[in-house]
C-alpha positions as protocol buffer text, in pm:
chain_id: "A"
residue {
  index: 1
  type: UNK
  ca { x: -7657 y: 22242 z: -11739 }
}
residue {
  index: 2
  type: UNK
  ca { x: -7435 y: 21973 z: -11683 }
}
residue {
  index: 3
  type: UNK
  ca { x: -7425 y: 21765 z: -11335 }
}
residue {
  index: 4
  type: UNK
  ca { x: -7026 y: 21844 z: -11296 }
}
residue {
  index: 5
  type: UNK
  ca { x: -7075 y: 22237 z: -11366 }
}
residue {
  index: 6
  type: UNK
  ca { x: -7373 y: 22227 z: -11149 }
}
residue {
  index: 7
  type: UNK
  ca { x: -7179 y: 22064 z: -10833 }
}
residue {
  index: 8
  type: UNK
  ca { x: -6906 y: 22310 z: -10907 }
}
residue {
  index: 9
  type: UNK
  ca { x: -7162 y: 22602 z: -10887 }
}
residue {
  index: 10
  type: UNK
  ca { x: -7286 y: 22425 z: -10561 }
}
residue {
  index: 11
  type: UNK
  ca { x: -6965 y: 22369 z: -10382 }
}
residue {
  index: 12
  type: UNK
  ca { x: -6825 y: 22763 z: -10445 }
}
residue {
  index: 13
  type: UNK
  ca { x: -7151 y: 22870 z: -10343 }
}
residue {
  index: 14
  type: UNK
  ca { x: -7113 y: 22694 z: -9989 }
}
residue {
  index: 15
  type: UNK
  ca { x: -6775 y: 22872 z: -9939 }
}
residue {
  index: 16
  type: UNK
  ca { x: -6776 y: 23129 z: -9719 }
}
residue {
  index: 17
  type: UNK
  ca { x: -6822 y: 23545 z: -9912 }
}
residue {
  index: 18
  type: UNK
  ca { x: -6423 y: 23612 z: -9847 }
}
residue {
  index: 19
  type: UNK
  ca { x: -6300 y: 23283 z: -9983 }
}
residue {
  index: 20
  type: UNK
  ca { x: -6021 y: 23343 z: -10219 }
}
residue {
  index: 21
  type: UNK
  ca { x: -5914 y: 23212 z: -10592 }
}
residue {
  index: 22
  type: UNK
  ca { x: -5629 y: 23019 z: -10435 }
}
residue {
  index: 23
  type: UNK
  ca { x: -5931 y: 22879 z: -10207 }
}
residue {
  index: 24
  type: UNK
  ca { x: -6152 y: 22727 z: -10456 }
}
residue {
  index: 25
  type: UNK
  ca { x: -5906 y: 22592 z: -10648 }
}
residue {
  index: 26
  type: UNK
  ca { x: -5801 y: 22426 z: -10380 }
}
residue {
  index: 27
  type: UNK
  ca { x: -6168 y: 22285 z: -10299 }
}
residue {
  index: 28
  type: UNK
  ca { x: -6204 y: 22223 z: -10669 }
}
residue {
  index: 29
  type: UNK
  ca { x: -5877 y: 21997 z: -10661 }
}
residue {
  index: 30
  type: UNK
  ca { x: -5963 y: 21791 z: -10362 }
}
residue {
  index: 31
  type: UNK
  ca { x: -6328 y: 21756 z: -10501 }
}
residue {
  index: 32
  type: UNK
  ca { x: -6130 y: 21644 z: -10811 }
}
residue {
  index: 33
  type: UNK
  ca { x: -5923 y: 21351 z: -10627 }
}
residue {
  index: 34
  type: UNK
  ca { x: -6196 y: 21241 z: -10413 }
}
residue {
  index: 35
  type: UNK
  ca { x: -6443 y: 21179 z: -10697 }
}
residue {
  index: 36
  type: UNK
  ca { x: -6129 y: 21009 z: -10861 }
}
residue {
  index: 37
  type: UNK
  ca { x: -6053 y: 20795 z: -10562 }
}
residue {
  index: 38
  type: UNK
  ca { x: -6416 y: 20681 z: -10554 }
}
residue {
  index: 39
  type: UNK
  ca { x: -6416 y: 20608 z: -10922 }
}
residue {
  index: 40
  type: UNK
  ca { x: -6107 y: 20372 z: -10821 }
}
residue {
  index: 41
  type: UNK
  ca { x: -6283 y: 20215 z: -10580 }
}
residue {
  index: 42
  type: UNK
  ca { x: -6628 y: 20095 z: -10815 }
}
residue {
  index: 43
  type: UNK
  ca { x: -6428 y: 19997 z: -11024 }
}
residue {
  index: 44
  type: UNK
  ca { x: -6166 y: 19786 z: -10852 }
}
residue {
  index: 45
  type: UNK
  ca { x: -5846 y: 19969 z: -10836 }
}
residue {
  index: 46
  type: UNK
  ca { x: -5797 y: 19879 z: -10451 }
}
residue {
  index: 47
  type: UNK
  ca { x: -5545 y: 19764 z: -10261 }
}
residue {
  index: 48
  type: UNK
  ca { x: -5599 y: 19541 z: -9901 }
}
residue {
  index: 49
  type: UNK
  ca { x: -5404 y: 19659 z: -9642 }
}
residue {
  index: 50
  type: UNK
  ca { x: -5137 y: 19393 z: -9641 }
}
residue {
  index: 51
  type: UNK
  ca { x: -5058 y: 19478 z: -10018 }
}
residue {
  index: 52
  type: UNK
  ca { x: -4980 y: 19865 z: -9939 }
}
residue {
  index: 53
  type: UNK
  ca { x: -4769 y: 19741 z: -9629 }
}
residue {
  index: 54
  type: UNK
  ca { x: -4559 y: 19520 z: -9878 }
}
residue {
  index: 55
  type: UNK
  ca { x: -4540 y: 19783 z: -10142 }
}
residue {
  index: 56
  type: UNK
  ca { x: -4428 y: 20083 z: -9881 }
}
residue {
  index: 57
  type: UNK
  ca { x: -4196 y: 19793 z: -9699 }
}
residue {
  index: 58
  type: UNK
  ca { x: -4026 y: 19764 z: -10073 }
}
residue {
  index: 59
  type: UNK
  ca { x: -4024 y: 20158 z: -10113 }
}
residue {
  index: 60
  type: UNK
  ca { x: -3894 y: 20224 z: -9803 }
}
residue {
  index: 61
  type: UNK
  ca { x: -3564 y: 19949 z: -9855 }
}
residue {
  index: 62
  type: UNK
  ca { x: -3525 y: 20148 z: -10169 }
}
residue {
  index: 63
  type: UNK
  ca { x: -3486 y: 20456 z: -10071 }
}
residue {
  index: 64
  type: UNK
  ca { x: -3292 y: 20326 z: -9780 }
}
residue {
  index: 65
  type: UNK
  ca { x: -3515 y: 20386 z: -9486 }
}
């Protein structure tokens, strides 16, 4: 069995017995973006602090805020 299926088997069997669909999909998703985010990170795609202040700063004068 593959690692990912067996994780997946792992996490819905720590949910509690009346969790719903809508429930582990929602587990599934944010398992999804944190194993994405951490991917990011090894590999570089990071931004320091300052950066994100100077790219919300720009966002925000944008959108008129």
């Amino acid at each position: 069995m593959k690692q990912e299926k067996r994780e997946v088997l792992d996490l819905i069997r720590r949910l509690p017995g009346d969790v719903t669909t809508a429930d582990i999909m929602e587990e599934l998703y944010f398992k999804t973006q944190v194993d994405k985010g951490l991917r990011d990170v090894a590999e570089g795609r990071v931004l320091t602090h300052e950066e994100l202040k100077k790219r919300m700063a720009k966002w925000r004068k944008s959108v008129g805020r």
